[in-house]
C-alpha positions as a Markdown table, in Angstrom:
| # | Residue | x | y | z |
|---|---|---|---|---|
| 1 | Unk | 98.5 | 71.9 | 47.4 |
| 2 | Unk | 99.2 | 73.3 | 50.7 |
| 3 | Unk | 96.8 | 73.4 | 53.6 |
| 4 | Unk | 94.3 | 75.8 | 53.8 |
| 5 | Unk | 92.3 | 76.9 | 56.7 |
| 6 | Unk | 88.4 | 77.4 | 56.7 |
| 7 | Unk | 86.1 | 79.0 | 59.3 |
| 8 | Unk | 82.6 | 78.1 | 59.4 |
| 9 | Unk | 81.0 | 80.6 | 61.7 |
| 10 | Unk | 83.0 | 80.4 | 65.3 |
| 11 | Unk | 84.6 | 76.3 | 63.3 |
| 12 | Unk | 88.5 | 76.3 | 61.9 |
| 13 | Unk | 89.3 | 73.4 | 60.3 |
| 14 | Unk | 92.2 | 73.1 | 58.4 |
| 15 | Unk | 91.3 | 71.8 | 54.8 |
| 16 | Unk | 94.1 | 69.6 | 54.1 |
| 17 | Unk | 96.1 | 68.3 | 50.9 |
| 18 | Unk | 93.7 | 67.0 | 48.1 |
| 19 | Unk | 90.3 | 67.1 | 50.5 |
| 20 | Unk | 87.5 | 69.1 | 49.4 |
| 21 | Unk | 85.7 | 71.6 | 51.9 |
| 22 | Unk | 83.1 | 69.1 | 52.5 |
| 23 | Unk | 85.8 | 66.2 | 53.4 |
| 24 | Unk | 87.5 | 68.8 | 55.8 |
| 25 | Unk | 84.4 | 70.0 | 57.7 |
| 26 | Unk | 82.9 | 66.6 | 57.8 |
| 27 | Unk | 86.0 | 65.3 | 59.4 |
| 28 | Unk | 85.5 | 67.5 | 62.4 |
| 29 | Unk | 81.9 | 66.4 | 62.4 |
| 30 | Unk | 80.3 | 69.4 | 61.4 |
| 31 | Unk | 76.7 | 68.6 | 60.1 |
| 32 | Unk | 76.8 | 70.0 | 56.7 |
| 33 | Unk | 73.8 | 68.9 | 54.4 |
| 34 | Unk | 75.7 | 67.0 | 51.7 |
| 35 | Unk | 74.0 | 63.5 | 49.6 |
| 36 | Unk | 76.3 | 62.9 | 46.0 |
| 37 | Unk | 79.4 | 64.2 | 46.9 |
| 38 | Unk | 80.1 | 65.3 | 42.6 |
| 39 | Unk | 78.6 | 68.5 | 42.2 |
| 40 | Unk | 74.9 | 67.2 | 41.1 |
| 41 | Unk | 72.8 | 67.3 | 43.7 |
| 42 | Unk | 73.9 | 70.8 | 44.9 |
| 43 | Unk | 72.4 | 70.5 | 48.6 |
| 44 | Unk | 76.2 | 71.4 | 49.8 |
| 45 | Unk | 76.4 | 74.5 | 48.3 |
| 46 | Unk | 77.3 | 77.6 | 50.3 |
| 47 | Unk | 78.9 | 80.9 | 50.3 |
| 48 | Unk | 82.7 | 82.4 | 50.3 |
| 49 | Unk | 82.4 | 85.6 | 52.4 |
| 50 | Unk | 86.0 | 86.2 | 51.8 |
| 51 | Unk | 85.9 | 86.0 | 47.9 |
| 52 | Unk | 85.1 | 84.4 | 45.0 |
| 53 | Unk | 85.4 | 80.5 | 45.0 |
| 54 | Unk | 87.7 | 78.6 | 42.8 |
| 55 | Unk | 85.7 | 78.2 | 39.6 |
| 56 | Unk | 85.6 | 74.5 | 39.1 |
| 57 | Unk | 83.6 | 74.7 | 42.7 |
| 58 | Unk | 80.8 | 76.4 | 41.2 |
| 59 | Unk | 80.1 | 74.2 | 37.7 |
| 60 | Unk | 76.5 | 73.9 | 37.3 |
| 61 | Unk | 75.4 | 76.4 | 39.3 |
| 62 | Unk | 73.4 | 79.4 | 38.1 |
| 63 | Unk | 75.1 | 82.8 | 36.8 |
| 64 | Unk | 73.6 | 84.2 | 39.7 |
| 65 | Unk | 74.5 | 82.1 | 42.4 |
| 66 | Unk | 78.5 | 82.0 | 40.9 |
| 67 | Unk | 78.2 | 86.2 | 40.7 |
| 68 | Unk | 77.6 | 86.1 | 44.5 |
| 69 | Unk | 80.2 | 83.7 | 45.1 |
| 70 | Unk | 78.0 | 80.8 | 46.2 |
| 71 | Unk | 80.1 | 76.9 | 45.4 |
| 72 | Unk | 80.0 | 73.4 | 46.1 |
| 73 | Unk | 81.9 | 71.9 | 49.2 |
| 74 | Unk | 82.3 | 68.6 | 47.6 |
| 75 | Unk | 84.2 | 70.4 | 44.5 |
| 76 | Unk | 85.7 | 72.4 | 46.0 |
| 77 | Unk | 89.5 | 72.3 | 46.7 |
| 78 | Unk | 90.7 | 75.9 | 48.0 |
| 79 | Unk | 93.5 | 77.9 | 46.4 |
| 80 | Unk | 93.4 | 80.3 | 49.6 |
| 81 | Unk | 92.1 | 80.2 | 53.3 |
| 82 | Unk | 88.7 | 81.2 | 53.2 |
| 83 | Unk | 85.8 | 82.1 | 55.3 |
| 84 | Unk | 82.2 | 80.8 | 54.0 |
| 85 | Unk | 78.4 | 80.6 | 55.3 |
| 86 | Unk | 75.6 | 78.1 | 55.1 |
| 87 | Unk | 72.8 | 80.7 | 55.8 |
| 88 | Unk | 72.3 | 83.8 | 54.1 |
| 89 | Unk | 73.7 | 87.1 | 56.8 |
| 90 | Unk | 70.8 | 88.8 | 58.6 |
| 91 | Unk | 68.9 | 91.4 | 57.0 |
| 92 | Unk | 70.6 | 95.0 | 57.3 |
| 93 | Unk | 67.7 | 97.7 | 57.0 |
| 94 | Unk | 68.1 | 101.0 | 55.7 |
| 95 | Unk | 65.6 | 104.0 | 56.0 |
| 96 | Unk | 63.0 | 105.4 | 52.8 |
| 97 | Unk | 60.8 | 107.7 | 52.7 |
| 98 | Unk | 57.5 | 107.5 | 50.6 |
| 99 | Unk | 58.0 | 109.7 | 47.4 |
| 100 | Unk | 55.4 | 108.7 | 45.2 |
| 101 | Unk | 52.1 | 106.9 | 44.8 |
| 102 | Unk | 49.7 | 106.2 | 42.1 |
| 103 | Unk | 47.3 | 103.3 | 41.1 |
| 104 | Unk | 48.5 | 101.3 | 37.9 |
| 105 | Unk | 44.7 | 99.5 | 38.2 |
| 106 | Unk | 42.3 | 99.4 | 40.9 |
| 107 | Unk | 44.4 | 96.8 | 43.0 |
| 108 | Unk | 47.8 | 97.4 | 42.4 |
| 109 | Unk | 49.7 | 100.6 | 43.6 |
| 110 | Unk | 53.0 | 101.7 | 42.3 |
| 111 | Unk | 54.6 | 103.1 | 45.5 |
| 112 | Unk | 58.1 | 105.0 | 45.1 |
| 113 | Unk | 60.6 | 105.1 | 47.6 |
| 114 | Unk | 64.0 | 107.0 | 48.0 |
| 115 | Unk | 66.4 | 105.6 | 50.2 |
| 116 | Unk | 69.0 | 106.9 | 52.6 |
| 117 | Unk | 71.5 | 105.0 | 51.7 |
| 118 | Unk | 72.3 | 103.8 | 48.4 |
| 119 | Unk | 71.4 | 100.0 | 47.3 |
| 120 | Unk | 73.5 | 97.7 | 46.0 |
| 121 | Unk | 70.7 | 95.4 | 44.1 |
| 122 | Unk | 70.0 | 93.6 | 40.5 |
| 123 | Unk | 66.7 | 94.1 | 38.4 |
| 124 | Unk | 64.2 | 91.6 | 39.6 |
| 125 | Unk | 66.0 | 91.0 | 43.2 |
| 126 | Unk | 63.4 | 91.6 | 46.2 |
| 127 | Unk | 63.4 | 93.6 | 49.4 |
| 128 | Unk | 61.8 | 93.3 | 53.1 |
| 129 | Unk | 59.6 | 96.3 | 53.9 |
| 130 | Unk | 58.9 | 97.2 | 57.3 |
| 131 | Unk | 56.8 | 99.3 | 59.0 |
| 132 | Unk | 57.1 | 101.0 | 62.6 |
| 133 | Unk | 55.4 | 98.4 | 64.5 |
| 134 | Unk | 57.7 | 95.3 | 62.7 |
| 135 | Unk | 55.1 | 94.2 | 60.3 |
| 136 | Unk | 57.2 | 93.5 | 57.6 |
| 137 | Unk | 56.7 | 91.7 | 53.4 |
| 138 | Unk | 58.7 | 90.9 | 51.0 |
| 139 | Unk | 58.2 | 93.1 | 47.4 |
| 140 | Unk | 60.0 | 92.3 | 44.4 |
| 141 | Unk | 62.0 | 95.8 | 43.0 |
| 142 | Unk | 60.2 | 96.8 | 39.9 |
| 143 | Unk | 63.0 | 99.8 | 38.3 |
| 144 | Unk | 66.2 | 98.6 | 37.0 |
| 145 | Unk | 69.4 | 99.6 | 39.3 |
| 146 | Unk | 70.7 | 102.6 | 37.4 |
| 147 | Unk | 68.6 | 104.6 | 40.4 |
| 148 | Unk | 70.1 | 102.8 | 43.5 |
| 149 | Unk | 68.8 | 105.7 | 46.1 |
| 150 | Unk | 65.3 | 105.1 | 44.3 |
| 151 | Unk | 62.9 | 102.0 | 44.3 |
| 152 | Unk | 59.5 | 101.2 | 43.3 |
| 153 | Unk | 57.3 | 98.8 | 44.1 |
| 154 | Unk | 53.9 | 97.3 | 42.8 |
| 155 | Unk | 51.7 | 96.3 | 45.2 |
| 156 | Unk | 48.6 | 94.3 | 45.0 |
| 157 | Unk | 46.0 | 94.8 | 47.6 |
| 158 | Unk | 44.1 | 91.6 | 49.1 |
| 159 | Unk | 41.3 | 91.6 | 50.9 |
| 160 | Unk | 42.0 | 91.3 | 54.4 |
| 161 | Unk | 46.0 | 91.8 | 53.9 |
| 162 | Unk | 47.0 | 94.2 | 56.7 |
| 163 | Unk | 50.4 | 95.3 | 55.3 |
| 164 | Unk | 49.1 | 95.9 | 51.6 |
| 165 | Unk | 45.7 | 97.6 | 52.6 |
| 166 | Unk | 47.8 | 99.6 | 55.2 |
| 167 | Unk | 50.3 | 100.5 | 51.9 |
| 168 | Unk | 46.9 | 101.4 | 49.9 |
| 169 | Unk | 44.9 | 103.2 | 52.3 |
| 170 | Unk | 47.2 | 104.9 | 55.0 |
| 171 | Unk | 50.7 | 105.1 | 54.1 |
| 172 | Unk | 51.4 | 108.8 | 53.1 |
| 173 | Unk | 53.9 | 111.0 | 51.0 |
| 174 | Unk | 57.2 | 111.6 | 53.5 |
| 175 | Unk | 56.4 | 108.9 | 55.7 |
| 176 | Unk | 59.1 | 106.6 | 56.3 |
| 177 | Unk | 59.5 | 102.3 | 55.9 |
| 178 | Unk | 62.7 | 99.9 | 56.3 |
| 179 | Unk | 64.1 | 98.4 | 53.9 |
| 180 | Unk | 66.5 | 95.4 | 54.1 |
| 181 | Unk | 69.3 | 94.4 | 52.0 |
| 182 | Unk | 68.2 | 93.3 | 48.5 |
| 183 | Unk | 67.9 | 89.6 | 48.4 |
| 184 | Unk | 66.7 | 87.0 | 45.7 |
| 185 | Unk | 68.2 | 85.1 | 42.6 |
| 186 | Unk | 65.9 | 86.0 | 40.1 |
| 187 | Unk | 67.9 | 88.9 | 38.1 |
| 188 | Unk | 69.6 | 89.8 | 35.2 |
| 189 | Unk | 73.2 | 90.0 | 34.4 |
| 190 | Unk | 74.7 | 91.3 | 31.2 |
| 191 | Unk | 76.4 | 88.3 | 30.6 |
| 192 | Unk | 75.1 | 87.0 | 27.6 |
| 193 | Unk | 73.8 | 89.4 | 25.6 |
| 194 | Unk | 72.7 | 87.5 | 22.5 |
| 195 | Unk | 71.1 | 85.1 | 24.5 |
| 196 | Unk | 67.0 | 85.5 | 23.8 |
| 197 | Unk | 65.3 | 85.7 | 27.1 |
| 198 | Unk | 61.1 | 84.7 | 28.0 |
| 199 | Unk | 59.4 | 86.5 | 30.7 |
| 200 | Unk | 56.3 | 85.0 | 31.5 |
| 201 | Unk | 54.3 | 87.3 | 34.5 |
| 202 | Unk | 51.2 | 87.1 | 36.5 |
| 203 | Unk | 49.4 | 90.2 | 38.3 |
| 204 | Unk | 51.8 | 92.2 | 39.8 |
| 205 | Unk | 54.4 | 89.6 | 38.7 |
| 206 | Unk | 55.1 | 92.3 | 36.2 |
| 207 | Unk | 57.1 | 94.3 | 38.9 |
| 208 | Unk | 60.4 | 92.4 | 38.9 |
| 209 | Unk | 59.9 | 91.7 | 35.3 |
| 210 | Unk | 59.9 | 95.3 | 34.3 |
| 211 | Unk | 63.2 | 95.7 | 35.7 |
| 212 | Unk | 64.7 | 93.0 | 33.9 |
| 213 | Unk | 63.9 | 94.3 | 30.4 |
| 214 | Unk | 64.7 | 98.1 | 31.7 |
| 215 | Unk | 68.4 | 96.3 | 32.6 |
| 216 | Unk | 68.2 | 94.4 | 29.4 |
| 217 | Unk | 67.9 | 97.2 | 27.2 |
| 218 | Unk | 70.0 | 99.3 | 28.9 |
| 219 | Unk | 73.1 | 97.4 | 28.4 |
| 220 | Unk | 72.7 | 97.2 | 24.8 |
| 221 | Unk | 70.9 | 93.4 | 25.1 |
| 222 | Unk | 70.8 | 92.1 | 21.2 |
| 223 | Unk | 68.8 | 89.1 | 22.2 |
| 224 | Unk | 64.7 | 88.6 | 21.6 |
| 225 | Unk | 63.3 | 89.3 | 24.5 |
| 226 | Unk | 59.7 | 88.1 | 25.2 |
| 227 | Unk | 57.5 | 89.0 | 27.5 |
| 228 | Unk | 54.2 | 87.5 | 27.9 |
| 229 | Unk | 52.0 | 89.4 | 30.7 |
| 230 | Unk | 48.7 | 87.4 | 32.3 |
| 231 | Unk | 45.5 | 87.7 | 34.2 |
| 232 | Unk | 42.0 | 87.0 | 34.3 |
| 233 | Unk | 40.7 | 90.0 | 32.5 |
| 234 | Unk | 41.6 | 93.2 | 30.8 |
| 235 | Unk | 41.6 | 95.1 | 33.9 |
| 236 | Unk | 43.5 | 93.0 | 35.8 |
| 237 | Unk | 46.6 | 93.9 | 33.8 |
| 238 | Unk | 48.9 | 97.4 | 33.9 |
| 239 | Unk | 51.0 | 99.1 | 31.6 |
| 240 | Unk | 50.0 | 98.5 | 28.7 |
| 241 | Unk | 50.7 | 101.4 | 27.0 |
| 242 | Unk | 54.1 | 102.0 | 28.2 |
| 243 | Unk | 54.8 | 98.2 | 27.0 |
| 244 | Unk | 53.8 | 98.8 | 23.7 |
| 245 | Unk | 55.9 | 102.2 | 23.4 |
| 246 | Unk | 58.7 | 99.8 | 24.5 |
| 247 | Unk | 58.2 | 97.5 | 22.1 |
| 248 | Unk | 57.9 | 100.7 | 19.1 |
| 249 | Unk | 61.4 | 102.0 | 20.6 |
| 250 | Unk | 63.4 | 98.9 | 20.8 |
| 251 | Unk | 63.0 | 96.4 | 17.8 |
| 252 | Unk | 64.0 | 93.5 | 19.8 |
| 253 | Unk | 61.5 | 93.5 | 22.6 |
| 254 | Unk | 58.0 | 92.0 | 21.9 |
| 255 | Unk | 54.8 | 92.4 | 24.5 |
| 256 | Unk | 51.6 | 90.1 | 24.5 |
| 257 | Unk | 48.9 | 90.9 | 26.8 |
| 258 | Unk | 47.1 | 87.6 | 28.1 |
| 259 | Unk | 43.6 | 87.6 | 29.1 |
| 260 | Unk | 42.8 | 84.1 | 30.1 |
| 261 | Unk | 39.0 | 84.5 | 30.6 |
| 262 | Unk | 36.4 | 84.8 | 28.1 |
| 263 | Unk | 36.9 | 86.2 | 24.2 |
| 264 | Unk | 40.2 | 88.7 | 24.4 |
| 265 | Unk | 39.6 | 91.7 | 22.6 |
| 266 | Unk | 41.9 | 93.3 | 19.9 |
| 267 | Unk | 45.4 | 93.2 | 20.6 |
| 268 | Unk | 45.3 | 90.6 | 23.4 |
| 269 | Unk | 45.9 | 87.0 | 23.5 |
| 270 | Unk | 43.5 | 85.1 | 25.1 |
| 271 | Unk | 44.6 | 82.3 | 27.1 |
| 272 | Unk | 47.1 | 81.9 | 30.1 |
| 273 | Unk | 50.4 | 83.7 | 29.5 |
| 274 | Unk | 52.2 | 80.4 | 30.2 |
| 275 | Unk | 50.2 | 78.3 | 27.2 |
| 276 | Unk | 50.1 | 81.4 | 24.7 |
| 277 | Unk | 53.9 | 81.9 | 25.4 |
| 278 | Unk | 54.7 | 78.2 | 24.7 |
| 279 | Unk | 52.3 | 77.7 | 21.7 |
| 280 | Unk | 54.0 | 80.6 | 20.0 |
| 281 | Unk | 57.5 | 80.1 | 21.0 |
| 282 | Unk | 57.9 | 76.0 | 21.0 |
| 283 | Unk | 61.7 | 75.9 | 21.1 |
| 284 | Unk | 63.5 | 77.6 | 23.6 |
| 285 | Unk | 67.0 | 75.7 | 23.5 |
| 286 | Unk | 69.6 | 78.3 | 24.6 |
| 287 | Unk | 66.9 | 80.6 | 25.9 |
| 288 | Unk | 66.8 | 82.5 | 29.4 |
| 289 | Unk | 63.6 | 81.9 | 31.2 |
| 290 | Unk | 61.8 | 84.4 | 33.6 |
| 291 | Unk | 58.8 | 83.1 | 35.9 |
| 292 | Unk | 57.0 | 85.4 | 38.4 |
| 293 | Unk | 53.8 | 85.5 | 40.0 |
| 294 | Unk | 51.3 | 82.7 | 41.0 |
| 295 | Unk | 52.7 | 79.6 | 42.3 |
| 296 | Unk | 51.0 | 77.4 | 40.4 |
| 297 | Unk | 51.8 | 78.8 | 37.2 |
| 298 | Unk | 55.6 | 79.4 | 38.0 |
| 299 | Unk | 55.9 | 75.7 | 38.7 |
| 300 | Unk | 53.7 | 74.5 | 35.8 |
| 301 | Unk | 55.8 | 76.7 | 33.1 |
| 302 | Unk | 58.8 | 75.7 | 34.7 |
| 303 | Unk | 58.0 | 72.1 | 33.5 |
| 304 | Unk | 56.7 | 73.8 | 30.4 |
| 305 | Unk | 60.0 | 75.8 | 29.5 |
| 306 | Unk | 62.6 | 72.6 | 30.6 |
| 307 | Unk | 60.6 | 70.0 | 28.4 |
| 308 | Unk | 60.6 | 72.7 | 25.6 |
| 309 | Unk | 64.5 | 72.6 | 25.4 |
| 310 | Unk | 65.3 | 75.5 | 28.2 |
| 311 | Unk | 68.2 | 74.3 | 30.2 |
| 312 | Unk | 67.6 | 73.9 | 34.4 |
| 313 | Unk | 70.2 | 76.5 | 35.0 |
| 314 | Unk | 68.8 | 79.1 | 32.7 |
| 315 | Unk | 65.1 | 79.0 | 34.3 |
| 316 | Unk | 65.3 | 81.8 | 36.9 |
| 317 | Unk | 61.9 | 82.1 | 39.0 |
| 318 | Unk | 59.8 | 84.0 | 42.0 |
| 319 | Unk | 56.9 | 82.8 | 43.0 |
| 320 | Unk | 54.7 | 84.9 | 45.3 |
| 321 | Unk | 53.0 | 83.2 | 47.3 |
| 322 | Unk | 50.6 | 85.1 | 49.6 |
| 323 | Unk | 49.6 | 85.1 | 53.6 |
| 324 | Unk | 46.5 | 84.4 | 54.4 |
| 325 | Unk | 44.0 | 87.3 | 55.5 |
| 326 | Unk | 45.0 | 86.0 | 58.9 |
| 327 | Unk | 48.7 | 86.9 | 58.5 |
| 328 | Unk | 49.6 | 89.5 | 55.9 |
């Protein structure tokens, strides 16, 4: 195998004959965060910004991450000369205008945006909204990417939380936000389309969630899909009729509404979406795994899902984790 050359922001090394990317850049003494050198511990993965990888450089990495061309230096040994990147680029923003708002309960506002330009983004991939002054929070795309001029958001008001009371109370029809490239691994892919697929949701955890199942079914997707939606009580939780119709109109898409505190009346589970989602679905070997919404429960069902025969790679999660009065 010939040499190759590699350029690591303003670094050219030349990768030579039977060494890996890693070996060539830590040659030239480039600090590269590396520890098993075989492809387990992946903390030397990175990104080809000039194409996709060879393919035995990206074994055991997520669909996701190998669909945006993301490998591992110590595997991999390059076909081609290539130019790759440790940290993600800087945001690119692009103007919206408000085009819709409307309360889905009384804390969570389903704000609609149409874009300038179009977006290149995945169901359940997040963007950075900014306002004039530069505040600026991350919001998880809740519509699927058939409408890439168009996006919609769900977004929780907390008490205290400047951009999200600001969103409720004073952002208007026409007025205008940024909005950065899409960003996030936590999407679907038509892939595998017999694979069954869990969605497990908290709150406005719902947003990215929705998208996935409006991509799923779009493309035809033949696996189950589950989705198990949480919070404390009744009116805590949104779309609930437009769930159910889902679930009427498509055979293989199944809804539970969770209410976690107190009795649950007719229709509802009672109980945290996590536990009633495991107690009714034990086995999920060769199932696809969606977590979003609090912390705590994305990292407890995470555990749940793995020791209940869901494979590492196949658990895709966003947590959102939320400023503090005195920051948001």
């Amino acid at each position: 195998m010939s040499m190759r050359k590699i350029t690591l922001d303003n670094h050219e090394v030349v990768c030579q004959s039977g060494e890996t990317v890693l070996d060539a850049l830590l040659r030239e003494h480039l600090d590269i965060p590396h520890a098993c050198r075989e492809g387990a511990c992946q903390s030397c993965m990175m990104r080809n910004l000039s194409g996709p990888p060879p393919s035995a450089a990206q074994n055991g990495l997520k669909d996701v991450l190998r669909h945006q061309n993301h490998f591992l230096a110590c595997l991999c040994h390059p076909h081609e000369d290539m130019v790759i990147s440790l940290t993600p680029p800087a945001d690119f923003f692009t103007e919206a205008s408000v085009t819709g708002k409307q309360l889905l309960n009384a804390e969570t506002l389903l704000l609609t945006l149409h874009c300038e330009e179009a977006l290149d983004y995945y169901a359940g991939q997040f963007v950075n909204l900014r306002r004039a002054d530069g505040l600026t929070r991350s919001y998880s795309i809740a519509n699927n990417r058939i409408h890439s001029h168009k996006l919609s958001f769900h977004i929780r008001r907390l008490a205290g939380g400047r951009f999200s009371e600001w969103a409720h109370r004073e952002l208007n029809i026409g007025d205008t936000l940024q909005v950065s490239d899409p960003q996030g691994l936590c999407y679907y892919l038509p892939n595998q389309a017999e694979q069954n697929m869990l969605l497990i949701g908290t709150g406005s955890g719902l947003a990215p969630l929705a998208g996935i199942i409006s991509e799923a079914l779009h493309h035809g997707h033949g696996g189950d899909i589950h989705l198990f939606h949480g919070s404390r009580e009744v009116d805590g939780l949104y779309w609930i009729d437009e769930m159910r119709q889902l679930a009427r109109q498509y055979p293989n898409f199944h809804y539970t509404p969770c209410v976690s505190k107190g009795d649950a009346p007719a229709g509802f589970a009672a109980g945290r979406a996590n536990d009633v989602a495991i107690s009714r679905l034990p086995n999920l070997k060769g199932w696809r795994v969606y977590l979003c919404g609090h912390p705590d429960m994305v990292n407890q069902t995470k555990r749940q899902t793995y020791l209940h025969g869901a494979q590492l790679q196949d658990i895709y999660s966003d947590a959102f984790h939320v400023a503090s009065s005195t920051l948001d």
